[in-house]
Backbone of each chain as nested JSON, in Angstrom:
{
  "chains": [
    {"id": "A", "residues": [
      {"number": 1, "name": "UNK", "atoms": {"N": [97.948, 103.71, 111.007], "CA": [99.266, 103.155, 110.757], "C": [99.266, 102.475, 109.388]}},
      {"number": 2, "name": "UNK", "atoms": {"N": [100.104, 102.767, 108.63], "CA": [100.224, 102.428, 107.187], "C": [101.346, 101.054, 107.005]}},
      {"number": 3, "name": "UNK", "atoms": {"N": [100.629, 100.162, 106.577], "CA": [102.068, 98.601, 106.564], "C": [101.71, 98.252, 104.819]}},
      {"number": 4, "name": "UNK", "atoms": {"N": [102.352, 98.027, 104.592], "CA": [102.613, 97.198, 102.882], "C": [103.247, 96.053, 103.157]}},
      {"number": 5, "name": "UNK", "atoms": {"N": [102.421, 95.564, 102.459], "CA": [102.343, 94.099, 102.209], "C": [102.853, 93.552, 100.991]}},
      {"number": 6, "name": "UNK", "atoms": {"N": [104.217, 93.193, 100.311], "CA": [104.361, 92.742, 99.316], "C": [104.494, 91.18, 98.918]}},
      {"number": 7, "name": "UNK", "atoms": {"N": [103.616, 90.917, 98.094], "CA": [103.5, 89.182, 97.471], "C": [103.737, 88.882, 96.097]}},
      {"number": 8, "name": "UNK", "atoms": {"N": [104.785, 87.634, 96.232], "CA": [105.522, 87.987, 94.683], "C": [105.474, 85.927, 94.773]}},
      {"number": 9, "name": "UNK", "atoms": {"N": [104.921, 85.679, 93.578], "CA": [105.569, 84.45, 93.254], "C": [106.845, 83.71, 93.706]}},
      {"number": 10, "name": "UNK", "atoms": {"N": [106.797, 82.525, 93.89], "CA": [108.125, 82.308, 94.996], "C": [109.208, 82.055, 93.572]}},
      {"number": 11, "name": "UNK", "atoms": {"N": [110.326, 81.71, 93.577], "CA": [111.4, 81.156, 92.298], "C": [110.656, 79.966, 92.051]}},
      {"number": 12, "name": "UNK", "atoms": {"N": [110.633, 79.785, 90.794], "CA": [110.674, 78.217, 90.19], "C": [108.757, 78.057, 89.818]}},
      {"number": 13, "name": "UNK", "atoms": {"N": [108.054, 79.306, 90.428], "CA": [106.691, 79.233, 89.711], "C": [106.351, 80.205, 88.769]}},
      {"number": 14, "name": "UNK", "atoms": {"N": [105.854, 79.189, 87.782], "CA": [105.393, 80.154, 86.138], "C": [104.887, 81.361, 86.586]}},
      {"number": 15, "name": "UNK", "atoms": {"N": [105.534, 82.513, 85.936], "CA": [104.443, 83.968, 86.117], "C": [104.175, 83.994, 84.736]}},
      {"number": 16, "name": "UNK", "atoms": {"N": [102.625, 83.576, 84.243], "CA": [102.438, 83.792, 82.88], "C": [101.983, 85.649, 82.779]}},
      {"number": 17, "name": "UNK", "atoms": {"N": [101.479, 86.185, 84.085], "CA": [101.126, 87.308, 83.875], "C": [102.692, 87.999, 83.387]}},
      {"number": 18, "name": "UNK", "atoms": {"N": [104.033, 88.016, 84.36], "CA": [104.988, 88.921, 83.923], "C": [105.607, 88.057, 82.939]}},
      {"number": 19, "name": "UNK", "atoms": {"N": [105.46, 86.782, 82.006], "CA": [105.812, 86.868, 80.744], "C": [104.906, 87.609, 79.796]}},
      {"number": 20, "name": "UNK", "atoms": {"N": [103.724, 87.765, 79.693], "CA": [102.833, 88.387, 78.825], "C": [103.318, 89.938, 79.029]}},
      {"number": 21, "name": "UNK", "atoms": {"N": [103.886, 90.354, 80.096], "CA": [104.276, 91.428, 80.184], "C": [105.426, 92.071, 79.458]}},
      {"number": 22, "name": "UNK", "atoms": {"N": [106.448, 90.812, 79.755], "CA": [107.742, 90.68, 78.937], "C": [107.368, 91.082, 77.561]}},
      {"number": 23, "name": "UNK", "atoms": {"N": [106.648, 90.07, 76.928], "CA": [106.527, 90.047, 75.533], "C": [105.779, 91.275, 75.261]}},
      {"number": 24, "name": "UNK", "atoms": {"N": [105.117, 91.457, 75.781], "CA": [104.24, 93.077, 75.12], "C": [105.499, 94.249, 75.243]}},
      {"number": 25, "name": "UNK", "atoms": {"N": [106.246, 94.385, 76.193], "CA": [107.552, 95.129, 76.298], "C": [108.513, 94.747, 75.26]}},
      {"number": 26, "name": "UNK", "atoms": {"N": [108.769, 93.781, 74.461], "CA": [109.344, 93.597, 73.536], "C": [108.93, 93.894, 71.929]}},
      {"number": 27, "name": "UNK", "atoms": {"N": [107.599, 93.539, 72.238], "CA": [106.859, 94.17, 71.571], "C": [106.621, 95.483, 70.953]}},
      {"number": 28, "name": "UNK", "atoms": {"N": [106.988, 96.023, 72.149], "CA": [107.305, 97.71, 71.827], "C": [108.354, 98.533, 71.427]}},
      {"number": 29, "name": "UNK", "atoms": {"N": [108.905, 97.28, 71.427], "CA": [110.609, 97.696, 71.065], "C": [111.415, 98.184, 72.181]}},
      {"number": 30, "name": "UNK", "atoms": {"N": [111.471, 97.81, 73.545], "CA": [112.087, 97.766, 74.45], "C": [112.998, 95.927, 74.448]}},
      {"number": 31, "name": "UNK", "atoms": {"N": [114.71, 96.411, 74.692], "CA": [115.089, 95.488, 74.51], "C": [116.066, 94.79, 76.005]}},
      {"number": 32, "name": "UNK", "atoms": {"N": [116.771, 94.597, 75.978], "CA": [117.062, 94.122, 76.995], "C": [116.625, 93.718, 78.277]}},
      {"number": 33, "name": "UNK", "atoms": {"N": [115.071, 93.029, 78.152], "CA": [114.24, 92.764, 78.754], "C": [114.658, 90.957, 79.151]}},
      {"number": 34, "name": "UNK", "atoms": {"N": [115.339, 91.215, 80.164], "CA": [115.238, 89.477, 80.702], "C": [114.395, 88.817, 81.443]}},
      {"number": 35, "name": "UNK", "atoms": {"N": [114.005, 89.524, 81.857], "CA": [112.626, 88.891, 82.644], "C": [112.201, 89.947, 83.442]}},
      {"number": 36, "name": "UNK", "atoms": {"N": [110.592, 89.062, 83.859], "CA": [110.118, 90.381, 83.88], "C": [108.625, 89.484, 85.604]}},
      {"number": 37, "name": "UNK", "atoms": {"N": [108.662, 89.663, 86.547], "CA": [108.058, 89.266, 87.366], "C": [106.788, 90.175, 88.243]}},
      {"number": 38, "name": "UNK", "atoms": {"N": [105.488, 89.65, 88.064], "CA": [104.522, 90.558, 88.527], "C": [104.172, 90.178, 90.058]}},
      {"number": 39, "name": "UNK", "atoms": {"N": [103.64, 90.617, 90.835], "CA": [103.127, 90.488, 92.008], "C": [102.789, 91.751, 92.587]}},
      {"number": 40, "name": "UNK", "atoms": {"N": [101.849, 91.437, 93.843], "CA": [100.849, 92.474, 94.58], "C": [101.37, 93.356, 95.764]}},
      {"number": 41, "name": "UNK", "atoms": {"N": [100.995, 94.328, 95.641], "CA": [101.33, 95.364, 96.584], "C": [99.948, 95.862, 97.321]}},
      {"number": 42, "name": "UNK", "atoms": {"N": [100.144, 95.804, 98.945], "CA": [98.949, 95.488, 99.733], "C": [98.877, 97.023, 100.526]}},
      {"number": 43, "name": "UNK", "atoms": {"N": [98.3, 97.745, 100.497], "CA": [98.85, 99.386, 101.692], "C": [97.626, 98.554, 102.327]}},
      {"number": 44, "name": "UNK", "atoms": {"N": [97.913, 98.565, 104.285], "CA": [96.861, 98.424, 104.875], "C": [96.78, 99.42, 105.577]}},
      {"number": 45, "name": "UNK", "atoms": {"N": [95.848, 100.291, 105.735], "CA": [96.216, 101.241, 106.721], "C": [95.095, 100.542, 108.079]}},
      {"number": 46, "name": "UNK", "atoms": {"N": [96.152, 100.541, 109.192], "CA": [95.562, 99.543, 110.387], "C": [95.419, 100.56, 111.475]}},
      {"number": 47, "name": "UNK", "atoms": {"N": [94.785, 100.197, 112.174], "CA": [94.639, 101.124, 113.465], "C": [95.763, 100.834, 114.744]}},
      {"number": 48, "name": "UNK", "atoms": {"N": [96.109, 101.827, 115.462], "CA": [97.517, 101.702, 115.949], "C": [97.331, 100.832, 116.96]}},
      {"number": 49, "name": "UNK", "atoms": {"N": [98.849, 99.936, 117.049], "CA": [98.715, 99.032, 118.117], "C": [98.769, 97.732, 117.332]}},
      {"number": 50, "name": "UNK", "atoms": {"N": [98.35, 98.077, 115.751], "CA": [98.459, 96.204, 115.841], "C": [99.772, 96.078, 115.639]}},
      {"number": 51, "name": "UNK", "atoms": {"N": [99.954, 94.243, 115.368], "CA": [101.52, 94.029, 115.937], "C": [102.05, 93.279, 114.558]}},
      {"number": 52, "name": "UNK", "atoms": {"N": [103.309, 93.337, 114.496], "CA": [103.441, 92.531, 113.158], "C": [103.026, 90.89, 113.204]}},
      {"number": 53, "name": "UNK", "atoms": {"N": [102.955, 90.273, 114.4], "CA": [102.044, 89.251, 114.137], "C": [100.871, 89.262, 113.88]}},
      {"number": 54, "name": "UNK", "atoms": {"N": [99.968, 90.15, 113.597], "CA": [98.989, 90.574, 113.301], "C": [98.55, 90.367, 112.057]}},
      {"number": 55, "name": "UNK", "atoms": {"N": [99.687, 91.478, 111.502], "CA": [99.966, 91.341, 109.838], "C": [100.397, 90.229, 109.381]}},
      {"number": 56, "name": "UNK", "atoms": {"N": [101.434, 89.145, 110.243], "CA": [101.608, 87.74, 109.232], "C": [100.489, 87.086, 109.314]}},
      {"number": 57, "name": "UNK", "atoms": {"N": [99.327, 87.084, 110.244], "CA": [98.362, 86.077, 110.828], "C": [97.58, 86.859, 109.455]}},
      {"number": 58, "name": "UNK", "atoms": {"N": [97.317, 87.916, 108.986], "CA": [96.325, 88.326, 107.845], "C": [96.938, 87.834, 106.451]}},
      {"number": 59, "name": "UNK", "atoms": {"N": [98.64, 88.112, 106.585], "CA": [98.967, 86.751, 105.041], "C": [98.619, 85.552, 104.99]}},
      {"number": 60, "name": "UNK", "atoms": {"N": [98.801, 85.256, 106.506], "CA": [98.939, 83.573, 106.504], "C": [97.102, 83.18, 105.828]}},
      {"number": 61, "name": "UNK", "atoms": {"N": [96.676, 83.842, 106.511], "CA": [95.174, 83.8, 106.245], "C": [94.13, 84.074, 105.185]}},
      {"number": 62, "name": "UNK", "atoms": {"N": [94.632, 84.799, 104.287], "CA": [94.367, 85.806, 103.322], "C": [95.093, 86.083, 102.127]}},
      {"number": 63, "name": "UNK", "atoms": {"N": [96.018, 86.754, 102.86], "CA": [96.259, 87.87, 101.724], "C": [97.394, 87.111, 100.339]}},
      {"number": 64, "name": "UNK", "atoms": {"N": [97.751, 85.985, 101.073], "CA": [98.851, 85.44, 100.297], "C": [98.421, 83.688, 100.536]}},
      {"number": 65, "name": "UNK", "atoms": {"N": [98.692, 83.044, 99.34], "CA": [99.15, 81.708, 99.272], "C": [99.875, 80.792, 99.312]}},
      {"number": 66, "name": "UNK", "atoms": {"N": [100.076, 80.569, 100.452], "CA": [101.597, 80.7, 100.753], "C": [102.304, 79.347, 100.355]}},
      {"number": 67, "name": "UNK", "atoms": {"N": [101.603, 78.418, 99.425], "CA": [101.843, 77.317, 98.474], "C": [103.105, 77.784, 97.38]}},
      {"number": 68, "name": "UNK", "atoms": {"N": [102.46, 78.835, 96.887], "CA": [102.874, 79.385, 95.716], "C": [103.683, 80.868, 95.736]}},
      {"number": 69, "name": "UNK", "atoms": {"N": [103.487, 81.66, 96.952], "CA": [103.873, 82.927, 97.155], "C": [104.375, 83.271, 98.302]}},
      {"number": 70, "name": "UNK", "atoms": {"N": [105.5, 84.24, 98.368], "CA": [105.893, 84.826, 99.553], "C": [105.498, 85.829, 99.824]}},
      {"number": 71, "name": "UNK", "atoms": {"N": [105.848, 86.574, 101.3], "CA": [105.699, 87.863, 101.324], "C": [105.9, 88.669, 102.071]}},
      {"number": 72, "name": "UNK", "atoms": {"N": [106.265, 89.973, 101.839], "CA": [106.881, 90.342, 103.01], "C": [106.303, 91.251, 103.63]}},
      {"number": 73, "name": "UNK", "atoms": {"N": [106.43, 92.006, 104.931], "CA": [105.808, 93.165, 105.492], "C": [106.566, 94.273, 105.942]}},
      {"number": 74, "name": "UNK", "atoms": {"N": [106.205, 95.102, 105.614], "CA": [107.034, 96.225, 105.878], "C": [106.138, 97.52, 106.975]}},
      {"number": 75, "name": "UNK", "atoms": {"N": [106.683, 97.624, 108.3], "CA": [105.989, 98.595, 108.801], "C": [106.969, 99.27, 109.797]}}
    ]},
    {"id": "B", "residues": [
      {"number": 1, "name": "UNK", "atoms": {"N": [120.104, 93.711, 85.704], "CA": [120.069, 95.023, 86.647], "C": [118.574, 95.003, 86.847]}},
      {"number": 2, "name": "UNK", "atoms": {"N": [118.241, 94.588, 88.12], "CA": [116.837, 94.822, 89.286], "C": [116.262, 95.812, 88.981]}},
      {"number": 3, "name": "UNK", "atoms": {"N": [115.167, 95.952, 88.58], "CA": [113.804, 97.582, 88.97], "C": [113.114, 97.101, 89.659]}},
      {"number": 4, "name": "UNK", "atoms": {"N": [112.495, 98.133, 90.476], "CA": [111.271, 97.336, 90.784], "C": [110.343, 98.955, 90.587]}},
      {"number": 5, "name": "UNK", "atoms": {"N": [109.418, 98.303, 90.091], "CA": [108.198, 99.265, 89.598], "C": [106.985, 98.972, 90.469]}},
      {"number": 6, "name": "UNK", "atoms": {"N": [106.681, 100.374, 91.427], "CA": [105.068, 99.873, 91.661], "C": [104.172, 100.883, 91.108]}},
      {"number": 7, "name": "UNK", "atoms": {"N": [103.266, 100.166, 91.02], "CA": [101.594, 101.56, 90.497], "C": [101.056, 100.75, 91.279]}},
      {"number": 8, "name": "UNK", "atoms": {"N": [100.146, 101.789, 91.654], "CA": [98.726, 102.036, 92.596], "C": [97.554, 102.689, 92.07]}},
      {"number": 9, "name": "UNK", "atoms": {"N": [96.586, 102.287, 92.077], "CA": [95.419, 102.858, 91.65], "C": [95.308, 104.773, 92.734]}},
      {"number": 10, "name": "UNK", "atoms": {"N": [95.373, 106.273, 91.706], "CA": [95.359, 107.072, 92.482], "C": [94.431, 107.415, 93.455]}},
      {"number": 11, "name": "UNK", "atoms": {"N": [94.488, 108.05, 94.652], "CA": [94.018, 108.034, 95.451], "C": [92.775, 108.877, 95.284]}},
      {"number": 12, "name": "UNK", "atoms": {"N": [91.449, 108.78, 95.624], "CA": [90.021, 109.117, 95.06], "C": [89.652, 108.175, 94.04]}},
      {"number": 13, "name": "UNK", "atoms": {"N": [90.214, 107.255, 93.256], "CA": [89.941, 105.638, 92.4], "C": [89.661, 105.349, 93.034]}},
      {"number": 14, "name": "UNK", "atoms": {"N": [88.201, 104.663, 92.649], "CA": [87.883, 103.624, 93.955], "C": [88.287, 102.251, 93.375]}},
      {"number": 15, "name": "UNK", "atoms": {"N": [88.547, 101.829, 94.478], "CA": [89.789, 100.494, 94.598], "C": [88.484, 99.094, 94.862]}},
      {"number": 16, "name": "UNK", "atoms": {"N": [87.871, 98.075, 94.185], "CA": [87.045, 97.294, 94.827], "C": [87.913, 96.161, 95.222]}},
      {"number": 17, "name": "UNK", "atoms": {"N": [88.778, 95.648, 94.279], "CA": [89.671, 94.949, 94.984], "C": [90.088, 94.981, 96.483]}},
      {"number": 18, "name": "UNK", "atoms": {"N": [90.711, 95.988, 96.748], "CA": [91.093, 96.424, 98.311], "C": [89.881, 96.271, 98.882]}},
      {"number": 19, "name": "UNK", "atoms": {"N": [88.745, 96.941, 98.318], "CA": [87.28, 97.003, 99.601], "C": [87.039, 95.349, 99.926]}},
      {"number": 20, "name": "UNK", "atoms": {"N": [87.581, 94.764, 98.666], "CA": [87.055, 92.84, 98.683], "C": [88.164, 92.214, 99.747]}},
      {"number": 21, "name": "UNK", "atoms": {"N": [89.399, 92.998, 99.935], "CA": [90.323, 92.444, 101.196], "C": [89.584, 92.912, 102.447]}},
      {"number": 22, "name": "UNK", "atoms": {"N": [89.482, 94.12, 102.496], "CA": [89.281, 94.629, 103.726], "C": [87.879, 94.061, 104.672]}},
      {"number": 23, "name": "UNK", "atoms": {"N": [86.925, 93.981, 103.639], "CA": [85.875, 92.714, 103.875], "C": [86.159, 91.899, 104.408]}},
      {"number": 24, "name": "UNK", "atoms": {"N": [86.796, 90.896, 103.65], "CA": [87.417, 89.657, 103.843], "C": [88.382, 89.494, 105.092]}},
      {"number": 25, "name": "UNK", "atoms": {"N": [89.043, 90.553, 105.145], "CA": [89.444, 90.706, 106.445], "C": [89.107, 90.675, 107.849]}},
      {"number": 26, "name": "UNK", "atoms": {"N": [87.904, 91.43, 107.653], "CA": [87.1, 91.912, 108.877], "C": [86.001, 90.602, 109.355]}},
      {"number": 27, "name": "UNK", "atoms": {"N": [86.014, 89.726, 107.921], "CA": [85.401, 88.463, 108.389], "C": [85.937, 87.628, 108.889]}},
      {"number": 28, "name": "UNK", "atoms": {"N": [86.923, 88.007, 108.992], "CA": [87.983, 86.325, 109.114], "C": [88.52, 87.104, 110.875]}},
      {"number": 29, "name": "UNK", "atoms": {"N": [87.699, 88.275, 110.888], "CA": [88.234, 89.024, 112.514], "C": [88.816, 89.392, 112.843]}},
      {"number": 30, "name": "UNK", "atoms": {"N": [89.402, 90.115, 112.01], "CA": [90.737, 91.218, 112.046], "C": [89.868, 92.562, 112.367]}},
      {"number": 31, "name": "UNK", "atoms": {"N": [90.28, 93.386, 113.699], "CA": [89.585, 94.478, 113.93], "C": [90.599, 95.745, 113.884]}},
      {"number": 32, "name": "UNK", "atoms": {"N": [90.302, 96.737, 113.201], "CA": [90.908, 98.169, 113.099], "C": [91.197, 97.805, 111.693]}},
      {"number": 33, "name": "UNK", "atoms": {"N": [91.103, 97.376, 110.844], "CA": [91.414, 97.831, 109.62], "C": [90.453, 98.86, 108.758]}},
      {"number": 34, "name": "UNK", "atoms": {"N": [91.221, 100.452, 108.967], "CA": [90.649, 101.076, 108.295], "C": [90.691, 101.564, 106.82]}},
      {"number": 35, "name": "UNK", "atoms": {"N": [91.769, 100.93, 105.797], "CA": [91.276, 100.799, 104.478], "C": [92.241, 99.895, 103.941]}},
      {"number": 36, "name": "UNK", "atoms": {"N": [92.123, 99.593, 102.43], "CA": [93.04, 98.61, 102.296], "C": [92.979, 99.335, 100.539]}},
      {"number": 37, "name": "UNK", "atoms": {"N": [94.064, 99.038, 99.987], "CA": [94.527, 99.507, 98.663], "C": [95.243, 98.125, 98.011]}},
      {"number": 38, "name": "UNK", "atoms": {"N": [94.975, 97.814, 97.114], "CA": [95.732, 96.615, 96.18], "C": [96.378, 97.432, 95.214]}},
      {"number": 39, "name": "UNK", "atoms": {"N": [97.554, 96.809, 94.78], "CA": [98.355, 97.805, 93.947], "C": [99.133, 96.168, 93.232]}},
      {"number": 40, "name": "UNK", "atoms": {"N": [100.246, 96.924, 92.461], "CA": [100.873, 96.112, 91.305], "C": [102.269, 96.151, 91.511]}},
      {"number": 41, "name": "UNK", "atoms": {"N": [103.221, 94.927, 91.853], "CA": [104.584, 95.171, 91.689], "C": [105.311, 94.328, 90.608]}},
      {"number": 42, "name": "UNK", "atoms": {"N": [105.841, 95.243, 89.735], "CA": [106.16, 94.491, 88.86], "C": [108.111, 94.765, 89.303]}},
      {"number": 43, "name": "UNK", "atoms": {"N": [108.627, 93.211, 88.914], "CA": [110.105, 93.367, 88.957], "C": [110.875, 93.166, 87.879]}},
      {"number": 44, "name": "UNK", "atoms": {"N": [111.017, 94.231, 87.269], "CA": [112.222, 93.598, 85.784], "C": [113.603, 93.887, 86.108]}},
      {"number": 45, "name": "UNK", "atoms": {"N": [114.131, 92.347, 85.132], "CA": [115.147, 92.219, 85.274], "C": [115.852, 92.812, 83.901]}},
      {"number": 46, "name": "UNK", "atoms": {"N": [116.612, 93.862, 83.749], "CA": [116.866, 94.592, 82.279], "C": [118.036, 94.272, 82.373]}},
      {"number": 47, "name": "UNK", "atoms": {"N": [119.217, 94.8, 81.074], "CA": [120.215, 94.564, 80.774], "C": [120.834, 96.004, 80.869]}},
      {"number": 48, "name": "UNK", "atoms": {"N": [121.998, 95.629, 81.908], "CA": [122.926, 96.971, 82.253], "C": [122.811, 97.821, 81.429]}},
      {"number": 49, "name": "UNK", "atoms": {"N": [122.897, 99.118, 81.761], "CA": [122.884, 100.071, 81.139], "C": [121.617, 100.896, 80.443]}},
      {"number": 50, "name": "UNK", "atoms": {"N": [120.331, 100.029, 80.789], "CA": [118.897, 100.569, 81.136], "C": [118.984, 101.731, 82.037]}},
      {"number": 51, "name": "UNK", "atoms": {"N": [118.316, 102.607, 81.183], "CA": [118.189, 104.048, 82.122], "C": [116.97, 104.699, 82.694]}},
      {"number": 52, "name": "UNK", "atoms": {"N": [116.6, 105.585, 83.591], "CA": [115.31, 105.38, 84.059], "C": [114.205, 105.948, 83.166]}},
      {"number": 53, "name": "UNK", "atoms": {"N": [115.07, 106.751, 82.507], "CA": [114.034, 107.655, 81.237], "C": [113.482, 106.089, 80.403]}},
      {"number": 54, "name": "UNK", "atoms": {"N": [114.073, 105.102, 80.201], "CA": [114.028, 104.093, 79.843], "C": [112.335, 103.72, 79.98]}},
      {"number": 55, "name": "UNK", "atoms": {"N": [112.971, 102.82, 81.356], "CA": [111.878, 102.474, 82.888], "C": [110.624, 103.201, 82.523]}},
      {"number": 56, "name": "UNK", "atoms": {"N": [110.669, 104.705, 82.781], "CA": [109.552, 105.414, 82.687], "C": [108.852, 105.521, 81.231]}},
      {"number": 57, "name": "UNK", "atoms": {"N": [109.469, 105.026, 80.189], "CA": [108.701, 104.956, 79.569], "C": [107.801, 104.154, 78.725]}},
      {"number": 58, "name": "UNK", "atoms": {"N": [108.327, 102.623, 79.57], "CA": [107.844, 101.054, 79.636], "C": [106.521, 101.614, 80.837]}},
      {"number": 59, "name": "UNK", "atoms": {"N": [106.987, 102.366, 81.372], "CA": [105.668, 102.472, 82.478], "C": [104.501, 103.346, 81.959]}},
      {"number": 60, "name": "UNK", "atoms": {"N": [105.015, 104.116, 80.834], "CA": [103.93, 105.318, 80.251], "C": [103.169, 104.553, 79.569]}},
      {"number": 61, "name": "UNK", "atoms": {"N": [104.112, 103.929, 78.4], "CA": [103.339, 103.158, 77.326], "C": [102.683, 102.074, 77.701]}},
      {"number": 62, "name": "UNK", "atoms": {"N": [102.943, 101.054, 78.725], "CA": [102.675, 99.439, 78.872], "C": [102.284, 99.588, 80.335]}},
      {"number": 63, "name": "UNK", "atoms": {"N": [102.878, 99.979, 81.57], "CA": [102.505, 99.066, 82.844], "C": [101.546, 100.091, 83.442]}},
      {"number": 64, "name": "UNK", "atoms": {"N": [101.539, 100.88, 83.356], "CA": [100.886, 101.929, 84.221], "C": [99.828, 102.371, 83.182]}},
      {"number": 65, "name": "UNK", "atoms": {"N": [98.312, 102.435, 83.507], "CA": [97.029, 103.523, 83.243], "C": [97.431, 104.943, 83.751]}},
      {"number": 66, "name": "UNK", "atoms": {"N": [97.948, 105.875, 83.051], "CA": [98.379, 106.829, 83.761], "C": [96.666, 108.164, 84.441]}},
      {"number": 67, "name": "UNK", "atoms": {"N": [96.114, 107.723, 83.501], "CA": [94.741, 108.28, 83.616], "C": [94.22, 108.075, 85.253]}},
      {"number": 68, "name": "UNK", "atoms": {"N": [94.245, 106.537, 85.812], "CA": [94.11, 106.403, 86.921], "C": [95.045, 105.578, 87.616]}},
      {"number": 69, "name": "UNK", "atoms": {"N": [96.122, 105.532, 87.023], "CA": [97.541, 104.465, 88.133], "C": [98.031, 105.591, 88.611]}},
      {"number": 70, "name": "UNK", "atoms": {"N": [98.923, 105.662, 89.655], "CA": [100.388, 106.771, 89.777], "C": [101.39, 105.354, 89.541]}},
      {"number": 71, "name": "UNK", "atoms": {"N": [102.814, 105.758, 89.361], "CA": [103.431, 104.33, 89.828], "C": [104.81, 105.532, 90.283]}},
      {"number": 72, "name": "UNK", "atoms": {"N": [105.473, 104.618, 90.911], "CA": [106.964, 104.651, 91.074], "C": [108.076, 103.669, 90.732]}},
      {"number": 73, "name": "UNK", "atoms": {"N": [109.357, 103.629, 90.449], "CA": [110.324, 103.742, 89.825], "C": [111.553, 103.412, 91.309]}},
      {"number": 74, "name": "UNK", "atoms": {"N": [111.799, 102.713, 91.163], "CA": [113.307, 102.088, 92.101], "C": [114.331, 101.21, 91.475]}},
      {"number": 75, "name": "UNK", "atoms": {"N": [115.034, 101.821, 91.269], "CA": [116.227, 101.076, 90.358], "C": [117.619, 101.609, 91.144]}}
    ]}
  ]
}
């Protein structure tokens, strides 16, 4: 069973990675670049049966910080 | 105007990141996880009228290793 896991900086915390991103894209002469936000994309492939509490109990635990990041699950 | 861009390391790349979740996983006692993949989501925010030939080619030149990323394109 295949679930993705996406974790993205919550609003209001610095992403210095997707400004460095920004600016190298501007850099290149791509313009209308307003912002630009990075975060992780998780494929788990799980064995069948687990449950989506399963998968939040592995963010809560792991996969995400949940100080600083959200995230969502998709299965 | 929202994109959201993901790349993934292609499949036969070996991924150590993911092998360092799936570890980590299996320690913390999560059972059936049979692989795990870390990947990249990047979200830009562009200025209307960005087109995907655009997109794709912020992803050729800058976000994506095309040698060993694939990515996709959602706008």
């Amino acid at each position: 069973m295949k679930v993705k896991v996406t974790i993205m900086l919550k609003d209001g915390v610095l992403d210095p990675q997707g400004e460095a991103v920004r600016h190298a894209l501007g850099a290149l002469g791509f313009d209308g670049i307003n912002g630009v936000r990075q975060g992780k994309l998780i494929e788990l492939d799980l064995a069948a049966g687990t449950t989506r509490a399963d998968v939040t109990a592995m963010c809560e635990k792991l996969l995400a910080n949940t100080v600083i990041e959200s995230y969502a699950i998709e299965m």
